[in-house]
Backbone as a ProteinNet text record, in pm:
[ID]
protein_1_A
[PRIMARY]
XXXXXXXXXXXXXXXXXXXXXXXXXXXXXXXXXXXXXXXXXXXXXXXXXXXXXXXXXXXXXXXXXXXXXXXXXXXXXXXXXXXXXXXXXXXXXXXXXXXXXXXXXXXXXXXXXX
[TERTIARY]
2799	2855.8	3006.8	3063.8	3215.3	3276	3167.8	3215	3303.6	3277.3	3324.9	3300.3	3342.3	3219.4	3186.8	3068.4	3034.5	3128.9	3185.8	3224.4	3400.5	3442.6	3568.6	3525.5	3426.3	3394.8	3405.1	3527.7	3559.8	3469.2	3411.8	3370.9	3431.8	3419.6	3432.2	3421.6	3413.8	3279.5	3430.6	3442.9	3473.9	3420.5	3535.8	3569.2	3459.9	3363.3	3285.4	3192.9	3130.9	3035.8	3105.3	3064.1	3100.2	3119.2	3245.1	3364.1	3449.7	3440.9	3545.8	3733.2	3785.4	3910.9	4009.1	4071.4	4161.2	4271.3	4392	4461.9	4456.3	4502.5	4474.2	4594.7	4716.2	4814.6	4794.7	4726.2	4639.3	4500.9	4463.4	4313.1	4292.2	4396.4	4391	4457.2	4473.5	4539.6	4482.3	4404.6	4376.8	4205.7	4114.5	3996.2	3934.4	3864.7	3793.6	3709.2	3827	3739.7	3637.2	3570.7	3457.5	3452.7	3386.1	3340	3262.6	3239	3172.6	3018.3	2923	2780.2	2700.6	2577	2458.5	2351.8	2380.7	2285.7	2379.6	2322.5	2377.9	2363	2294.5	2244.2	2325.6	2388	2515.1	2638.4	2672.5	2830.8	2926	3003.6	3110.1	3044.8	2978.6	2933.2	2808.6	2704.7	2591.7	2628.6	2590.2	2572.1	2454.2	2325.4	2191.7	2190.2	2299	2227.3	2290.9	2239.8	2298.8	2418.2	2494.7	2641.1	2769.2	2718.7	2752.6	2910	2989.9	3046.8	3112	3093.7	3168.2	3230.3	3365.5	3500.3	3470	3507.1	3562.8	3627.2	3687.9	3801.9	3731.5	3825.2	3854.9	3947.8	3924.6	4009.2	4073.8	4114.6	4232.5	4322.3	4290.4	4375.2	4483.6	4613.5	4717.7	4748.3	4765.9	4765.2	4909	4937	5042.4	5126.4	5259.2	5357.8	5444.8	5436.1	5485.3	5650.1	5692.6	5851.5	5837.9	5972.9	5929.7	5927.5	5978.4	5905.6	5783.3	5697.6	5555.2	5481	5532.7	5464.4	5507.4	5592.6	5614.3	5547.2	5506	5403.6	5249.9	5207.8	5099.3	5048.9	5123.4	5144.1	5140	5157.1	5174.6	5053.5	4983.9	4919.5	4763.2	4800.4	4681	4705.8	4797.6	4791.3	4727.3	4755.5	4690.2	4543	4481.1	4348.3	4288.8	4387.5	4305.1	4286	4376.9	4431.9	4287.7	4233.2	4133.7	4005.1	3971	3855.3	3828.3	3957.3	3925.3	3987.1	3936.8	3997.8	3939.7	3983.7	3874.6	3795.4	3661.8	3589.7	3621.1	3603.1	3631.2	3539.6	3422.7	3331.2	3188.2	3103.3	3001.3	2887.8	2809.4	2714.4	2570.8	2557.2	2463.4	2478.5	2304.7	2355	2339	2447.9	2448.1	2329.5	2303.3	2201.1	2270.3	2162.8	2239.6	2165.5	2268.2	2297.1	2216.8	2147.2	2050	2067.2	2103.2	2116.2	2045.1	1931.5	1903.1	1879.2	1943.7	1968.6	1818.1	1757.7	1638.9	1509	1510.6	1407	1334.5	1396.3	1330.1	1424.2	1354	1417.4	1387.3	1537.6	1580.2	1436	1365.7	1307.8	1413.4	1370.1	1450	1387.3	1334.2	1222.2	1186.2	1248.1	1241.3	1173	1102.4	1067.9	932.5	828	729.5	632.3
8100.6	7974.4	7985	8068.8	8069.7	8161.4	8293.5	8464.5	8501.4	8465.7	8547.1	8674.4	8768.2	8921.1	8911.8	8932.6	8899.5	9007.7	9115.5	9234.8	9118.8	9044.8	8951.2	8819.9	8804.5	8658	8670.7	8547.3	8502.8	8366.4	8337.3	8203.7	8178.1	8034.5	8022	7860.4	7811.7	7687.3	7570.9	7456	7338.9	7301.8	7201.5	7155.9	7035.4	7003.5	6832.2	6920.4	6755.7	6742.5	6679.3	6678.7	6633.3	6484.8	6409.6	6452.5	6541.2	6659.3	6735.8	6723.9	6650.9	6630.6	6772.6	6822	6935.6	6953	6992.4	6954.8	7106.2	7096.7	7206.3	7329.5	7237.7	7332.9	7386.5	7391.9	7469.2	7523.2	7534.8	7584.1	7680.3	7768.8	7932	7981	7909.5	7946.5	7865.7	7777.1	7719.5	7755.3	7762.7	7826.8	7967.1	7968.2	8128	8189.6	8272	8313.4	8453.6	8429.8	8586.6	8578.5	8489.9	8510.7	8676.8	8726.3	8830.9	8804.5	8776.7	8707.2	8771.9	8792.4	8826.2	8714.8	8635.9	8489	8400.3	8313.2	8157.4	8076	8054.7	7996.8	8097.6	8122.3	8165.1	8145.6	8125.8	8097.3	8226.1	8174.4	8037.7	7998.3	8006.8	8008	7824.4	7905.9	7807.9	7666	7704.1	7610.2	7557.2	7538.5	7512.1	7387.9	7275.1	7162.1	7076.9	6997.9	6890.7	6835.8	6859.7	6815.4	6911.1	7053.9	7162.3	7129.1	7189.2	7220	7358.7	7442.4	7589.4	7573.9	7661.5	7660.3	7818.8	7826.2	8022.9	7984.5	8112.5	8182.4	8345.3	8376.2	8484.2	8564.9	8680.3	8759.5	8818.5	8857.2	8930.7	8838.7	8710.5	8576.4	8569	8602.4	8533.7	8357.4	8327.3	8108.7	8161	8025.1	7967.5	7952.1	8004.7	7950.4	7825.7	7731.7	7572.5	7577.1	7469.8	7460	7348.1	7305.1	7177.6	7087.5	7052	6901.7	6929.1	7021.9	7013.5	6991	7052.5	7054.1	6916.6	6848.1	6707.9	6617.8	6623.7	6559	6560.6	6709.4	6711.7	6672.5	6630.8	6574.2	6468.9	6394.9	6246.5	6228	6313.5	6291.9	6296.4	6376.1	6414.4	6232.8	6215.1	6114.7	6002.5	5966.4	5837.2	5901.6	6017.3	6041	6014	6073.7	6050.1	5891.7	5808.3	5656.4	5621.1	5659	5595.1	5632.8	5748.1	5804	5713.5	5652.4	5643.6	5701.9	5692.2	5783.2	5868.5	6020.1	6127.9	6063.3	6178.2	6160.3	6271.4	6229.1	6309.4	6334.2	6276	6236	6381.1	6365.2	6519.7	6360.4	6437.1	6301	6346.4	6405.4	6443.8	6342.9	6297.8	6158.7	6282.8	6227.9	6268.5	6278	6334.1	6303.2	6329.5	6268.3	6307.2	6445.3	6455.3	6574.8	6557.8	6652.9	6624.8	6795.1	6763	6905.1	6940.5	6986.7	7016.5	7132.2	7110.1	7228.1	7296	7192.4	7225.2	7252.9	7279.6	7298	7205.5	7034.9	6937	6821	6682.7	6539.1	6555.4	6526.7	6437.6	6320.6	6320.7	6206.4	6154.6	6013.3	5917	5875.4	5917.2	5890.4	5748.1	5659.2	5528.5	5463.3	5528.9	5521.1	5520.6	5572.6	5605.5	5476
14451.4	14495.2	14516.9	14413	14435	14530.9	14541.5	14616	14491.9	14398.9	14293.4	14272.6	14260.1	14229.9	14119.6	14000.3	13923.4	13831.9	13864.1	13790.3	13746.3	13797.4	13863.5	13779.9	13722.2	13679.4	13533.8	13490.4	13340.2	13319.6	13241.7	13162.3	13035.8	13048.7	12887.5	12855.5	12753.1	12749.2	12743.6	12760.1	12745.5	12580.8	12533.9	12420.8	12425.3	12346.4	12345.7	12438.5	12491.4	12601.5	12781.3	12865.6	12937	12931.5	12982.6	13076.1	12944.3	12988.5	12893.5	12902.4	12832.3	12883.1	12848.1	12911.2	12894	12998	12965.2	13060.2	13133	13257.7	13366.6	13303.5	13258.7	13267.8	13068.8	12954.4	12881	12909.4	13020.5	13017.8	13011.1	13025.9	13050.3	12882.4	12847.6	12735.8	12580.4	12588.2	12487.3	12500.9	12573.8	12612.2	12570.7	12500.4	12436.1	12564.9	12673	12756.3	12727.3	12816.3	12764.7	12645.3	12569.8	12454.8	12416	12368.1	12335.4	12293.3	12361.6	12316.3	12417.1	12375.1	12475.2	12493.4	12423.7	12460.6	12494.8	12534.5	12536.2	12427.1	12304.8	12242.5	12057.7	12085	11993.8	11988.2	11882.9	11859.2	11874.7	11963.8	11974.3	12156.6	12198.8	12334.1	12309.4	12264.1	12239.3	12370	12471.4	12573.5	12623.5	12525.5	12519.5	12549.9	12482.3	12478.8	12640.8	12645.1	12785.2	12719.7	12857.1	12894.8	12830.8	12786.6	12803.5	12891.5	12899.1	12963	13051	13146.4	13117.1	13241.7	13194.5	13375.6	13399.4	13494	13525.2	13603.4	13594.7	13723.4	13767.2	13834.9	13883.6	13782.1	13721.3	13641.4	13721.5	13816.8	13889.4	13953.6	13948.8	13994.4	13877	13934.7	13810.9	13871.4	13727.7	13729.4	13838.8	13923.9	13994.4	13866	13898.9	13898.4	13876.2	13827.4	13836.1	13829.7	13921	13887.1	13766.9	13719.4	13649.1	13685.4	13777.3	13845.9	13904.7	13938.3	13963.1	13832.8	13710.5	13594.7	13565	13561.1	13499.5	13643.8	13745.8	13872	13821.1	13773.7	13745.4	13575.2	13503.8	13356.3	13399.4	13465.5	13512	13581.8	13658	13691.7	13601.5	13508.7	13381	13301.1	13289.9	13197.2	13248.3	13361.6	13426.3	13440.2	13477.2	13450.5	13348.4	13225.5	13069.9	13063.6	13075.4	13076.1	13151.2	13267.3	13294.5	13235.6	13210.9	13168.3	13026	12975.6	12845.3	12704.7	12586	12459.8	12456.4	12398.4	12422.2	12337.8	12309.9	12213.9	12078.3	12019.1	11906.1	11771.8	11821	11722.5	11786.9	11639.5	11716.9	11771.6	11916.3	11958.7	11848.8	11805.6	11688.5	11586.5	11475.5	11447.1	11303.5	11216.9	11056.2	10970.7	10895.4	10820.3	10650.1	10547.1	10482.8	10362.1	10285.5	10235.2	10072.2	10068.6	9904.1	9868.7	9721.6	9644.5	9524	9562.8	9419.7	9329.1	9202.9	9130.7	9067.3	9013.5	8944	9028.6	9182	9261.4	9320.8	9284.3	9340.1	9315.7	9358.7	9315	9124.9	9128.4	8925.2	8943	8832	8768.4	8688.4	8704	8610.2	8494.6	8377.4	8289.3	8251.6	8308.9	8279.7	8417.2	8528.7	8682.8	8654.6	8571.3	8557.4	8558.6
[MASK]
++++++++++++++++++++++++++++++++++++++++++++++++++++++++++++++++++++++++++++++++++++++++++++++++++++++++++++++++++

């Protein structure tokens, strides 16, 4: 889809679920590219479930250059994006469950329950 050569192709997964917010000018730098994994379904990769996110580039592409008024144009321009999309999310969409420990191999009786 891209004419990427596959020998030329970096991945690496998005933070959350989709809409993944990240700003353009950390993506290359805050992103675990080429994870080291032979599945998908392993950490730090594990992109099994829906709304996944993953970016690539091109590894022989060096990032542009920015002056600082392009970098303070395109910061301005990230912010009014985030501003509309919303607050990130920051929460896991997985619902909690809770947590039982037991020492003696099962549920405590209460001897007074009987």
């Amino acid at each position: 889809m891209s004419d990427i050569p596959l020998e030329n192709l970096e991945f690496a997964k998005g933070r959350g679920t989709f809409p993944c917010d990240i700003s353009v000018l950390e993506i290359h730098q805050d992103l675990d590219w080429n994870p080291k994994v032979s599945t998908l379904n392993v950490w730090p990769l594990y992109i099994c479930d829906d709304g996944a996110v993953v970016f690539y580039r091109h590894s022989t592409e060096e990032p542009m250059e920015l002056s600082e008024d392009e970098r303070n144009e395109l910061m301005k321009k990230e912010s009014s994006r985030l501003l509309k999309t919303g607050h990130r999310v920051s929460y896991s969409p997985r619902k909690e469950k809770a947590l039982k420990i037991y020492l003696d191999g099962g549920p405590a009786k209460d001897p007074g329950q009987d």
